[in-house]
mmJSON file of the N, C-alpha and C atoms, coordinates in Angstrom:
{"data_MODEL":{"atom_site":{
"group_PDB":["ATOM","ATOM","ATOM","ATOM","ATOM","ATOM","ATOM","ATOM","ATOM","ATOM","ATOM","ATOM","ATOM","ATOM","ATOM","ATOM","ATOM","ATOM","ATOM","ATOM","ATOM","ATOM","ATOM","ATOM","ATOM","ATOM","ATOM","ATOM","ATOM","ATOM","ATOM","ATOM","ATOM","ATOM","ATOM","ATOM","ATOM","ATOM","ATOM","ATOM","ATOM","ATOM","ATOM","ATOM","ATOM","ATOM","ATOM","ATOM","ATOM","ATOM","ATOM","ATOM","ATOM","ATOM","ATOM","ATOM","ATOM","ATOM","ATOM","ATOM","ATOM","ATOM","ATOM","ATOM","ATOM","ATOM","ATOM","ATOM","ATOM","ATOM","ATOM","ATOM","ATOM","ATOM","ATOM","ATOM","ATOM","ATOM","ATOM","ATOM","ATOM","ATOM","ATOM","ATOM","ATOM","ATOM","ATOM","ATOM","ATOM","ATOM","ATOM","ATOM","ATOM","ATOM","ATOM","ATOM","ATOM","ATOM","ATOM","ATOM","ATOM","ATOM","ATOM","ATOM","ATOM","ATOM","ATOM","ATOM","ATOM","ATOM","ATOM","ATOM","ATOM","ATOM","ATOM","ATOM","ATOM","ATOM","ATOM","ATOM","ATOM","ATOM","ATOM","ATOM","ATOM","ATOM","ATOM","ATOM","ATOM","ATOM","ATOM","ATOM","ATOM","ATOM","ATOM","ATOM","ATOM","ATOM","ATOM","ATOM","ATOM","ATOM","ATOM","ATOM","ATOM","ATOM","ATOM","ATOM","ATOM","ATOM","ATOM","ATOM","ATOM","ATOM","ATOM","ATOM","ATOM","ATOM","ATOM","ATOM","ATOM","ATOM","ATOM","ATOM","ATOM","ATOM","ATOM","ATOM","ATOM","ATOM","ATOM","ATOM","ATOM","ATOM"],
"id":[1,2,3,4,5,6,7,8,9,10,11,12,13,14,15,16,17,18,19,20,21,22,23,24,25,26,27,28,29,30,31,32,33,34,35,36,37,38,39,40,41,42,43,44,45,46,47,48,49,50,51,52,53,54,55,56,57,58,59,60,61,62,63,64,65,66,67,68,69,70,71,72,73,74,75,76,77,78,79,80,81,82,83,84,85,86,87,88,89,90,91,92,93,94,95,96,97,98,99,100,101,102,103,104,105,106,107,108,109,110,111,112,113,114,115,116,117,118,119,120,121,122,123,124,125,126,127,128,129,130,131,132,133,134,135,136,137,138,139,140,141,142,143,144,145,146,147,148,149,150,151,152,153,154,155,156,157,158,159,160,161,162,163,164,165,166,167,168,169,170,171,172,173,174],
"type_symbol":["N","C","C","N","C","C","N","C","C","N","C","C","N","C","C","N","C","C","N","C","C","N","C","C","N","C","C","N","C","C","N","C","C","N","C","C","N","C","C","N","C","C","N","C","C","N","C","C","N","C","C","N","C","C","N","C","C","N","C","C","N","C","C","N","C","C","N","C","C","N","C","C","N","C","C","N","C","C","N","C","C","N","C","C","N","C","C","N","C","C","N","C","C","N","C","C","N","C","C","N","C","C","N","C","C","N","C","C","N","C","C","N","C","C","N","C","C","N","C","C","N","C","C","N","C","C","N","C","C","N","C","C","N","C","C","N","C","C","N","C","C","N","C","C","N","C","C","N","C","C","N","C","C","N","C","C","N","C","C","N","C","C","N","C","C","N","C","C","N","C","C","N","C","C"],
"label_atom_id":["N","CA","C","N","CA","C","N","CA","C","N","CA","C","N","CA","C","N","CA","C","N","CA","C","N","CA","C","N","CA","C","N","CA","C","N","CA","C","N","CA","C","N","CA","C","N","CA","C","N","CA","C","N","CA","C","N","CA","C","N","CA","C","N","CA","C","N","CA","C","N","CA","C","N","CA","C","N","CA","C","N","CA","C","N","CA","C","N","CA","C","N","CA","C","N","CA","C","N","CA","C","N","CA","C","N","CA","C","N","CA","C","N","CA","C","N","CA","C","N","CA","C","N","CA","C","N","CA","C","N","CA","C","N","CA","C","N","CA","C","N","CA","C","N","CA","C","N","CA","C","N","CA","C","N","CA","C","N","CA","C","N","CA","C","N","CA","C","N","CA","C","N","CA","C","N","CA","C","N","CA","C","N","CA","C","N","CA","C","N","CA","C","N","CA","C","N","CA","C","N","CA","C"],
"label_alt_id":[null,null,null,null,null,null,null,null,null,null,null,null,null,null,null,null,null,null,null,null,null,null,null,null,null,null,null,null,null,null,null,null,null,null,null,null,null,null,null,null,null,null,null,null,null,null,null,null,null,null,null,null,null,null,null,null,null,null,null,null,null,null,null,null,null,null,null,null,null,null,null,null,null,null,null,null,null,null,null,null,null,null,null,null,null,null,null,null,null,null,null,null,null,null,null,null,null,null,null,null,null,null,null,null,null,null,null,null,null,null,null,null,null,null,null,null,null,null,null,null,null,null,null,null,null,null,null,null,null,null,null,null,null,null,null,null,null,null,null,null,null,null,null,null,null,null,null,null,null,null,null,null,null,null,null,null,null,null,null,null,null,null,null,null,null,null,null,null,null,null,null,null,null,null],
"label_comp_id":["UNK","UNK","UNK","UNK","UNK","UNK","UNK","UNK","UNK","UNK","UNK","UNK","UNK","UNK","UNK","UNK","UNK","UNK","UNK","UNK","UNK","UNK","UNK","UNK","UNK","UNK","UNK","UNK","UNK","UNK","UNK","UNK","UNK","UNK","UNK","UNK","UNK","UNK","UNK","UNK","UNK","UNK","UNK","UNK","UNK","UNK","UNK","UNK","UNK","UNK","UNK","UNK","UNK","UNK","UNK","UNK","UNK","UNK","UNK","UNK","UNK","UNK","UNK","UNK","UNK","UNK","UNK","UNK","UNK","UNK","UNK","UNK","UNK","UNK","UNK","UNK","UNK","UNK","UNK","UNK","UNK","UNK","UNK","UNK","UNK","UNK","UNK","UNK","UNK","UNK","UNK","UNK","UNK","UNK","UNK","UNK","UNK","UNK","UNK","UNK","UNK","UNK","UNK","UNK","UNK","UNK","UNK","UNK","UNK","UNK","UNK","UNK","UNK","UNK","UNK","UNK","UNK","UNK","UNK","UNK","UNK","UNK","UNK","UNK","UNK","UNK","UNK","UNK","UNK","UNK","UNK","UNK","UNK","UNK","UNK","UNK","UNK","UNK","UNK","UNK","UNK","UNK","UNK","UNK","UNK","UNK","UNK","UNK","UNK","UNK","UNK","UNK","UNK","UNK","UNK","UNK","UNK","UNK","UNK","UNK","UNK","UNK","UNK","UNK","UNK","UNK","UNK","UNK","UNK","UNK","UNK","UNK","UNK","UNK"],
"label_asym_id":["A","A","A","A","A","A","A","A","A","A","A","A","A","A","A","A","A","A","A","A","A","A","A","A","A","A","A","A","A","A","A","A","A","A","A","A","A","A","A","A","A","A","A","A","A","A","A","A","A","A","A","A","A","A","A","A","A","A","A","A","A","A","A","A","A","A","A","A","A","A","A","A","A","A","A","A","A","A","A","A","A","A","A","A","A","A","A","A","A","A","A","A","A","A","A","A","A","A","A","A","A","A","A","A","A","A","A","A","A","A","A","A","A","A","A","A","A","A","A","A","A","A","A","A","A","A","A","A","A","A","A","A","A","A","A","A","A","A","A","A","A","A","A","A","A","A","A","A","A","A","A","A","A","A","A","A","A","A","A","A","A","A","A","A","A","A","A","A","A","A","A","A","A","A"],
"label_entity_id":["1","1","1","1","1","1","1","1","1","1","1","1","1","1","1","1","1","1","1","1","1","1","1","1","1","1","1","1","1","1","1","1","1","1","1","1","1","1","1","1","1","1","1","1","1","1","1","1","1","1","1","1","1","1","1","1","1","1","1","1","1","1","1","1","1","1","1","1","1","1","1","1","1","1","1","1","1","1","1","1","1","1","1","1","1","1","1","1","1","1","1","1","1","1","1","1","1","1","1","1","1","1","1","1","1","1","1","1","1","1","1","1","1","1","1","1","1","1","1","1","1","1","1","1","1","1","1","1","1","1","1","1","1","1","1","1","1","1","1","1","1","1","1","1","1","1","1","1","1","1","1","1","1","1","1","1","1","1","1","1","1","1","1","1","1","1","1","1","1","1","1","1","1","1"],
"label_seq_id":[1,1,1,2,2,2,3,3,3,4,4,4,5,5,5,6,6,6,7,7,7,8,8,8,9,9,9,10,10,10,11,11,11,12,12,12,13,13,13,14,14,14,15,15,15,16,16,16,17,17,17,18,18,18,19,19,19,20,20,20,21,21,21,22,22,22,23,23,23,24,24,24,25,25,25,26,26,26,27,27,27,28,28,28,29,29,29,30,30,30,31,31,31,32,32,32,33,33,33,34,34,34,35,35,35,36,36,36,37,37,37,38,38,38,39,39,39,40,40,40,41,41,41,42,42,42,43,43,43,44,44,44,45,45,45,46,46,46,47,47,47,48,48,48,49,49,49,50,50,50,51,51,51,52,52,52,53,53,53,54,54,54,55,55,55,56,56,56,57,57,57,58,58,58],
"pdbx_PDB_ins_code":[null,null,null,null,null,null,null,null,null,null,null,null,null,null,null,null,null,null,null,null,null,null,null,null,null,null,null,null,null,null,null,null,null,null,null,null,null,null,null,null,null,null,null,null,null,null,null,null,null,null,null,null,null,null,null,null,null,null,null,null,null,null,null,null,null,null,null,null,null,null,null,null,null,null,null,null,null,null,null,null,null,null,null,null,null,null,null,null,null,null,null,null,null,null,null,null,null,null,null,null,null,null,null,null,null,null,null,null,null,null,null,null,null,null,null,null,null,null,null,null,null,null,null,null,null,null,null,null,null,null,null,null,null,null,null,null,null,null,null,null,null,null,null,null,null,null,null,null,null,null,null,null,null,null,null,null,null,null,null,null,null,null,null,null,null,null,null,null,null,null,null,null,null,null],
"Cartn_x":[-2.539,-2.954,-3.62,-5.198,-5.423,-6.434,-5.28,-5.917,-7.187,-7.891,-9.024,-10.459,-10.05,-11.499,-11.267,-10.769,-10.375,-11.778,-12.589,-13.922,-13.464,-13.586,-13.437,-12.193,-12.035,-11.5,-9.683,-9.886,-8.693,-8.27,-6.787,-7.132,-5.879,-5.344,-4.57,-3.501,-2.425,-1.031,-0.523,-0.625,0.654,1.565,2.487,3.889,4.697,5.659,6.013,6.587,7.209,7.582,6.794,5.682,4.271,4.214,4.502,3.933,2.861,1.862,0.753,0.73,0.376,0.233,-1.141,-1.795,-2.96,-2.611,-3.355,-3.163,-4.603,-4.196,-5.199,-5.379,-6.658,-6.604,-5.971,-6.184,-5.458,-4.173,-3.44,-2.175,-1.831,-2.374,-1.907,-2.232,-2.803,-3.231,-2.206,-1.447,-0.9,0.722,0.753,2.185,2.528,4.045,4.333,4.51,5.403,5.081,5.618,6.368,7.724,7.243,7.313,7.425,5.493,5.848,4.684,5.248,5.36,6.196,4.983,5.502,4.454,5.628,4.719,5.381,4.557,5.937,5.558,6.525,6.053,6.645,7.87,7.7,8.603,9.781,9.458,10.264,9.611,10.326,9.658,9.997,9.136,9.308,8.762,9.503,8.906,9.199,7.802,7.653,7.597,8.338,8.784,6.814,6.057,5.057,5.713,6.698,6.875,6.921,6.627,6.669,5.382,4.427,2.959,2.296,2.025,0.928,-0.286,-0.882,-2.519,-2.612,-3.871,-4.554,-5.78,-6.232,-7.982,-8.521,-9.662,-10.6,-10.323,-9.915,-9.927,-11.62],
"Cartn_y":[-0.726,-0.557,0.793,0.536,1.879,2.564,3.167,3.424,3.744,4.755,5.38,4.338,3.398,2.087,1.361,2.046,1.211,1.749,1.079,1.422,0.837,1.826,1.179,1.918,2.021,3.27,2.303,1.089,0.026,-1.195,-0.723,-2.173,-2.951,-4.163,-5.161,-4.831,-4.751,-4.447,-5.66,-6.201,-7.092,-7.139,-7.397,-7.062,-8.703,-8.212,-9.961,-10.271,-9.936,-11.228,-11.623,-12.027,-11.893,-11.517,-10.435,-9.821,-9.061,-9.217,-8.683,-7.313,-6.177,-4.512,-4.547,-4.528,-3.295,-2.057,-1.175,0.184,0.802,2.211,3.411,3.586,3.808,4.104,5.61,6.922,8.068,8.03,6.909,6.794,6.409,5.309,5.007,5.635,6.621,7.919,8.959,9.103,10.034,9.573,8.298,8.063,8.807,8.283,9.023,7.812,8.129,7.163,6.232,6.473,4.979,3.875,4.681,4.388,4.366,3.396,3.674,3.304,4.768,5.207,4.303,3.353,3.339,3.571,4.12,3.896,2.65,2.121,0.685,0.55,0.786,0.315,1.285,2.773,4.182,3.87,2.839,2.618,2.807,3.409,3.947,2.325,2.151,1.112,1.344,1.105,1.664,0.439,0.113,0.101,-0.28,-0.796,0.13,-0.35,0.698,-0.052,-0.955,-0.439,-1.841,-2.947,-3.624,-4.737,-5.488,-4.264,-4.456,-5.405,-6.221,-7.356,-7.688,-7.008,-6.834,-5.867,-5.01,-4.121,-4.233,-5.283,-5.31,-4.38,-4.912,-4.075,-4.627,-4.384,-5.216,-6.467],
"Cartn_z":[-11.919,-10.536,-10.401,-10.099,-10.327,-8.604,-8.387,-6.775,-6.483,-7.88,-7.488,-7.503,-7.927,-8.309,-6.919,-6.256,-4.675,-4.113,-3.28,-2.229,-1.023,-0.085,1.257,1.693,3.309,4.066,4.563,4.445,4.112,3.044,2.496,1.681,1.972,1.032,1.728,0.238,0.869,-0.765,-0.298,-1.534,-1.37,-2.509,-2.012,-2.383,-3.09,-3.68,-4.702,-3.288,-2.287,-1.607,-0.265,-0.885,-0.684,1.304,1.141,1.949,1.914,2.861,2.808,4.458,3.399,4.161,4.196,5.384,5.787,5.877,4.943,4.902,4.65,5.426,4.851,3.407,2.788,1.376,1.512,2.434,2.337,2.635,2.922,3.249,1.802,0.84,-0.318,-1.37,-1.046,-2.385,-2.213,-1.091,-0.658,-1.261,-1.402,-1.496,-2.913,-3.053,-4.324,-5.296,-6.617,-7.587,-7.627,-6.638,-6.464,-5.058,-4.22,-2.843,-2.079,-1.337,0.086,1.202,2.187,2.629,4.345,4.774,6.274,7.988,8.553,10.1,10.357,11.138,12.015,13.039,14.586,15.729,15.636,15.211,15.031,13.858,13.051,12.174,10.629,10.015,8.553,7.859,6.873,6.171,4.482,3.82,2.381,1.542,0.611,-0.318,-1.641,-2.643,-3.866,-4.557,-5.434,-5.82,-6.905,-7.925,-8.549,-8.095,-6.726,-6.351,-6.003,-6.106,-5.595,-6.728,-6.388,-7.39,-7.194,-6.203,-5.911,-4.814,-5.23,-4.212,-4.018,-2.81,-2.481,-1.37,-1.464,-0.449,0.754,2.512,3.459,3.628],
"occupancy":[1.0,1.0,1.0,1.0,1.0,1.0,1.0,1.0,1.0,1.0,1.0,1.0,1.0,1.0,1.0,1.0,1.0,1.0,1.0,1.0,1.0,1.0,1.0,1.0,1.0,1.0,1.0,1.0,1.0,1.0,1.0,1.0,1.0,1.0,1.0,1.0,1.0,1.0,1.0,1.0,1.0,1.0,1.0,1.0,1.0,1.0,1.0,1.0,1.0,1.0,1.0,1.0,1.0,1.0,1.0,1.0,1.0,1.0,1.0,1.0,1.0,1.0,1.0,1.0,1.0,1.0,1.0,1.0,1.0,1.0,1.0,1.0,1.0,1.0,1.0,1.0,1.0,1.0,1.0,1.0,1.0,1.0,1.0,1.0,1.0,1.0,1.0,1.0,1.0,1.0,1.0,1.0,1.0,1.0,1.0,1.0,1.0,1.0,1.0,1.0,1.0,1.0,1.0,1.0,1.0,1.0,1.0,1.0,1.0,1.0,1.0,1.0,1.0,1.0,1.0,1.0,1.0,1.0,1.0,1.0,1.0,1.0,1.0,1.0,1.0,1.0,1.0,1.0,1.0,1.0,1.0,1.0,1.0,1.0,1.0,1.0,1.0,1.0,1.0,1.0,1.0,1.0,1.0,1.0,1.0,1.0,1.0,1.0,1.0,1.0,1.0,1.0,1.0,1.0,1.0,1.0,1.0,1.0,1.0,1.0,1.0,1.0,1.0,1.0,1.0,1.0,1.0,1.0,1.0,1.0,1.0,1.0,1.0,1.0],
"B_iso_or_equiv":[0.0,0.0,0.0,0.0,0.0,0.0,0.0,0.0,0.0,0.0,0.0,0.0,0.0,0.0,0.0,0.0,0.0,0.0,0.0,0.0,0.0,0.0,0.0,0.0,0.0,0.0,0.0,0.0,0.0,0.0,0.0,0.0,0.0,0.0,0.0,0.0,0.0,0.0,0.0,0.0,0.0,0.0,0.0,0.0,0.0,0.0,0.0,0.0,0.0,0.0,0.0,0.0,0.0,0.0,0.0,0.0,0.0,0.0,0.0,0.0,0.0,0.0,0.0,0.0,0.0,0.0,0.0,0.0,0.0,0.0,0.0,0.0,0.0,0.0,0.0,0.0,0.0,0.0,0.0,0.0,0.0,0.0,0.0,0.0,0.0,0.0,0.0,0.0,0.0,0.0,0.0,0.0,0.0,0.0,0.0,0.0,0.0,0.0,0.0,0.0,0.0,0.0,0.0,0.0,0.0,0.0,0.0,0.0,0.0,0.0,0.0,0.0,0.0,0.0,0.0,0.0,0.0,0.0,0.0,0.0,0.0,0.0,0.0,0.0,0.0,0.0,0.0,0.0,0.0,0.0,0.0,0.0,0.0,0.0,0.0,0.0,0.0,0.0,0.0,0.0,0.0,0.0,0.0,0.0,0.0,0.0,0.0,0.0,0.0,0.0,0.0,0.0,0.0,0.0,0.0,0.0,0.0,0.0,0.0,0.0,0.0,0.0,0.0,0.0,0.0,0.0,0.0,0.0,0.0,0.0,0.0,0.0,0.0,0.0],
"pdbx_formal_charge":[null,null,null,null,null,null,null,null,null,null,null,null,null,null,null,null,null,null,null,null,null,null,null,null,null,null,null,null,null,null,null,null,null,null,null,null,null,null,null,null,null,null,null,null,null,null,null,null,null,null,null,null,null,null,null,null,null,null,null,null,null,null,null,null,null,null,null,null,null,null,null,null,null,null,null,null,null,null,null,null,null,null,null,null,null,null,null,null,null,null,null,null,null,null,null,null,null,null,null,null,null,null,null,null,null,null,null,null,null,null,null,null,null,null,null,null,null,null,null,null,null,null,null,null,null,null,null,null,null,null,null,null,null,null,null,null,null,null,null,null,null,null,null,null,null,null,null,null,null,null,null,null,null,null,null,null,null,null,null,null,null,null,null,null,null,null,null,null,null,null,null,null,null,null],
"auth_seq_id":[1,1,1,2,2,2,3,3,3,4,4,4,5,5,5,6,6,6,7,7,7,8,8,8,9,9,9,10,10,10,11,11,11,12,12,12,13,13,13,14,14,14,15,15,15,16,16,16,17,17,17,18,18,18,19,19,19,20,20,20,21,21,21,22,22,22,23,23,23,24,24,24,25,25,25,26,26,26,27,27,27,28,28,28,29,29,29,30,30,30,31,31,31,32,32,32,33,33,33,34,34,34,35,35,35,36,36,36,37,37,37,38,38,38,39,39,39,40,40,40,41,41,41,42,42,42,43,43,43,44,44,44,45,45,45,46,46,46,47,47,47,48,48,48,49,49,49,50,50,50,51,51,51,52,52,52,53,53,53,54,54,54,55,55,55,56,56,56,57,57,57,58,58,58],
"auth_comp_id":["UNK","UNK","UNK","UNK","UNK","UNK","UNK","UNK","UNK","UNK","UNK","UNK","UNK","UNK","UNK","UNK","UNK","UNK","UNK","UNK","UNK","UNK","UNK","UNK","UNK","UNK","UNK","UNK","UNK","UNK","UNK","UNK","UNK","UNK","UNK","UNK","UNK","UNK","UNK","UNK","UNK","UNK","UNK","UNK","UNK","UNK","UNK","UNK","UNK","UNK","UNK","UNK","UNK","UNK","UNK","UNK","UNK","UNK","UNK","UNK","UNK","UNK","UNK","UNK","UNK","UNK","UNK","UNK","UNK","UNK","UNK","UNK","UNK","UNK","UNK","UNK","UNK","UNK","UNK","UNK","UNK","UNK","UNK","UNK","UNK","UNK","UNK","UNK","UNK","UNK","UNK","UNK","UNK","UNK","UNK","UNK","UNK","UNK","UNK","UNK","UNK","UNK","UNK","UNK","UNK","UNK","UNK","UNK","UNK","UNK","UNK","UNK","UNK","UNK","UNK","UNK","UNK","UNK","UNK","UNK","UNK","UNK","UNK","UNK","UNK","UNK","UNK","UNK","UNK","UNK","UNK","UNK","UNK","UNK","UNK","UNK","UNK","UNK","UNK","UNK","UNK","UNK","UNK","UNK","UNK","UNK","UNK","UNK","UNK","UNK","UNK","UNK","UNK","UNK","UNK","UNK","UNK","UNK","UNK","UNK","UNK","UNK","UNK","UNK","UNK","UNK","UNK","UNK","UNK","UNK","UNK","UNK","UNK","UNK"],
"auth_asym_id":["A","A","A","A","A","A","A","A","A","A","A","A","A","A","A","A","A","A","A","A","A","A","A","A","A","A","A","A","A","A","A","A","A","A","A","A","A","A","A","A","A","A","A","A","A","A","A","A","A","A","A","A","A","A","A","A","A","A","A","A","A","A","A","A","A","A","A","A","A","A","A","A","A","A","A","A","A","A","A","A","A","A","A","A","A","A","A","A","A","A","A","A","A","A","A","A","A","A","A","A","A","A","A","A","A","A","A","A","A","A","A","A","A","A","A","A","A","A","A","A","A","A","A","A","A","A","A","A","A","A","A","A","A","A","A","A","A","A","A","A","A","A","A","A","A","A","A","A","A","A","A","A","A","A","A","A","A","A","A","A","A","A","A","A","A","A","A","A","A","A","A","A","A","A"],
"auth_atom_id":["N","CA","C","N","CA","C","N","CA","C","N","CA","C","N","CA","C","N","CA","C","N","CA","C","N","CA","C","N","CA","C","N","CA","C","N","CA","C","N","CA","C","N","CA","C","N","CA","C","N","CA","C","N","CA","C","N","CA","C","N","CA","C","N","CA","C","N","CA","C","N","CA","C","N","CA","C","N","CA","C","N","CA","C","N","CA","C","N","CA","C","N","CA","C","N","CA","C","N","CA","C","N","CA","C","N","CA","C","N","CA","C","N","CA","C","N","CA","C","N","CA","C","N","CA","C","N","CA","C","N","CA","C","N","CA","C","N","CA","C","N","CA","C","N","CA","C","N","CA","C","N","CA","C","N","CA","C","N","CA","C","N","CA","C","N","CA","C","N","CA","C","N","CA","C","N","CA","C","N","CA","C","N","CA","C","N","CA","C","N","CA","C","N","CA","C","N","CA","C","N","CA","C"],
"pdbx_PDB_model_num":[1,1,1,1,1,1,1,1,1,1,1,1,1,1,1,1,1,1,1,1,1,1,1,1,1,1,1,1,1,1,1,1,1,1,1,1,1,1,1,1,1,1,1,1,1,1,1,1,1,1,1,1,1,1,1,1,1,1,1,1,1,1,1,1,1,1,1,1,1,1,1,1,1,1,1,1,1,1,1,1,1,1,1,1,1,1,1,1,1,1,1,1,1,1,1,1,1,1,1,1,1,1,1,1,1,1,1,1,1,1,1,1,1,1,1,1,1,1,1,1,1,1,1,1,1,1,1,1,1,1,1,1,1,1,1,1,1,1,1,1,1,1,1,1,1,1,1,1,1,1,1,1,1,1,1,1,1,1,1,1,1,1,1,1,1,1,1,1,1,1,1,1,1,1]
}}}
């Protein structure tokens, strides 16, 4: 998974239990090596990237 071949200012993570995240690409460059850390509706929600199984362009 390689963040930097990402183009475009949003992309779509999805996750094995196939949930699908709209996110900032500076929000997902920013994360750390484990976790992507998002606010949603004042609630933190994280993550793990080992669970991530595709990262596209929105």
């Amino acid at each position: 998974m390689i963040i930097n071949e990402i183009i475009g200012h949003k992309v779509v993570v999805h996750v094995e239990n196939g949930t699908q995240v709209v996110m900032h690409r500076g929000v997902l460059e920013q994360a750390d090596s484990l976790f992507i850390r998002l606010k949603k509706d004042n609630e933190t929600i994280y993550f793990c990237l080992v669970n991530v199984i595709a990262i596209h362009p929105v």
